[in-house]
N, C-alpha and C positions, 0 to 999 in steps of 0.2 A: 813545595811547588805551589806557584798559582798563577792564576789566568790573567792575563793582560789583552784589553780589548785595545782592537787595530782596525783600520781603515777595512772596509771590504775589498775585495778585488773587482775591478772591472767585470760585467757578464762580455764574452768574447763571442759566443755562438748565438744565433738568433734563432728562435722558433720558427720554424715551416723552414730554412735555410736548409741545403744541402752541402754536406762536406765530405772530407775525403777520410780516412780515419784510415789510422797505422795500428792493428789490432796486435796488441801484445802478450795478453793473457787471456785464461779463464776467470771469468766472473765467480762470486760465490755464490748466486744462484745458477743450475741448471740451464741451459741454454741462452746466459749472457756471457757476452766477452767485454772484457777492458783495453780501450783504446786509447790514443791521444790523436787529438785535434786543435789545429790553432792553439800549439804549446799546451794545451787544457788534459785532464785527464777526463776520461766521459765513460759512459755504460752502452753497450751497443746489445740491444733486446735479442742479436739471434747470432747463432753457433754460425761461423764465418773461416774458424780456422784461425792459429797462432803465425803470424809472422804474414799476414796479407794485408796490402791498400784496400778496402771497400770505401764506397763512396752508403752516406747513410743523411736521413733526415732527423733533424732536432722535434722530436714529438712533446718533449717537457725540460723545464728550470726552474725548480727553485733553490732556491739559495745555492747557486753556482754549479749544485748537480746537475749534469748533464744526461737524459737518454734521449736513444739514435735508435732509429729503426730503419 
């Protein structure tokens, strides 16, 4: 096995921006869930419930990680 470097992906979500987030799972820390947004997968900081729309703010990005509060 080995690694092949590849183009980045595009950043799709902007910091301080509001989105809409389709919460799909529990996170693997305590009180985050896992969402998708703008195709992206992201981290939303607070317990919101599996299978709800919340709308959430981009508080950090780096390197394509996404959290939402």
């Amino acid at each position: 096995m080995s690694l092949q470097k590849t183009k980045r992906l595009p950043e799709k979500l902007v910091k301080g921006e509001i989105y809409n987030i389709d919460v799909k799972e529990k996170g693997w820390l305590q009180g985050h869930m896992i969402g998708v947004a703008e195709n992206r997968a992201v981290t939303l900081l607070k317990d919101t419930g599996k299978g709800k729309i919340v709308k959430a703010k981009v508080v950090e990005n780096k390197n394509n990680i996404y959290l939402l509060k």
